[in-house]
DOROTI-831974 format. One record per residue: x, y, z negated of N, C-alpha, C in turn; residue in one letter. Coordinates in steps of 0.1 Angstrom, whole numbers, plus 5000, padded with zeros to 4 digits. Layout:
BEGIN
XYZXYZXYZa...
***
This chain:
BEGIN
492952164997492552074986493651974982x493851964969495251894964494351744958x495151664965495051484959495451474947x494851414941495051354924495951284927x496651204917497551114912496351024916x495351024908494150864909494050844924x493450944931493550954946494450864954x495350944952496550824957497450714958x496750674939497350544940495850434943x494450504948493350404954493450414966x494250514975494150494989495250364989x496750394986497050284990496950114982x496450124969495650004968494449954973x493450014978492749994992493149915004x493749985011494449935020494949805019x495949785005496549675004495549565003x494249564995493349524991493149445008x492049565015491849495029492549435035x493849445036495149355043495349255035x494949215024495649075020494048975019x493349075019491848935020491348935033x492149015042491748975056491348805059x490748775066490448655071490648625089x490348745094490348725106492048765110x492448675116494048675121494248785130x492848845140493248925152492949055144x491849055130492549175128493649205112x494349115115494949105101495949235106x496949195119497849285118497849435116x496649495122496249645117496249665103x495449575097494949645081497149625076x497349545080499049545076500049625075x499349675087500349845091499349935086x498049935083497750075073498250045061x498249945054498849905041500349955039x500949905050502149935050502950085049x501850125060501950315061501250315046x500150295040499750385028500750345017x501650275020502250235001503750305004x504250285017505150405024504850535019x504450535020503450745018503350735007x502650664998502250674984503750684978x505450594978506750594976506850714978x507150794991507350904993507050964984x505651034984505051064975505851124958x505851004955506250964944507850994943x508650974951510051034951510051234956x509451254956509351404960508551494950x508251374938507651474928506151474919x505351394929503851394929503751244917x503451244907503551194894503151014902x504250894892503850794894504250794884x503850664879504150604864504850464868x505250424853506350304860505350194866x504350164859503350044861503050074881x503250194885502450214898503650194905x505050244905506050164911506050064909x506049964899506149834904504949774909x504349794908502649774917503149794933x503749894934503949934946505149864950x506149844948507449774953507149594952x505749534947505249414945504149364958x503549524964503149524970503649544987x504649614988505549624998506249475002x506649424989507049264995505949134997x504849164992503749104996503249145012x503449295013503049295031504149225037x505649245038506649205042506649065039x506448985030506248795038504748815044x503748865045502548835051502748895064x503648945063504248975086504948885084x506048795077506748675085505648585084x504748575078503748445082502648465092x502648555100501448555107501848615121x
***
């Protein structure tokens, strides 16, 4: 079964989603590292062929430095 384009840019806005409205501190750092792994993957992704559009790169490179200070602050 082949993933959509839509598919894959909701898993890793998901992710991002639950990691930045986290509330609880003990479990912030998990949803951080799935965020982190799904927007990782979704780049990949996206340099190997599997269609992004410009709006979804910078979504995603906005999103990468939003997890990155939200690990120096916590």
């Amino acid at each position: 079964m082949q993933t959509t384009h839509a598919g894959n840019e909701n898993v890793w806005k998901q992710a991002f989603k639950e990691a930045v409205l986290e509330l609880d501190p003990t479990r912030l750092q998990p949803k951080l590292e799935a965020a982190q792994a799904a927007i990782e993957h979704r780049l990949l992704q996206a340099r190997t062929g599997q269609a992004a559009n410009h709006q979804e790169l910078m979504e995603l490179q906005d999103a990468r430095r939003t997890i990155q200070f939200l690990w120096q602050e916590c």
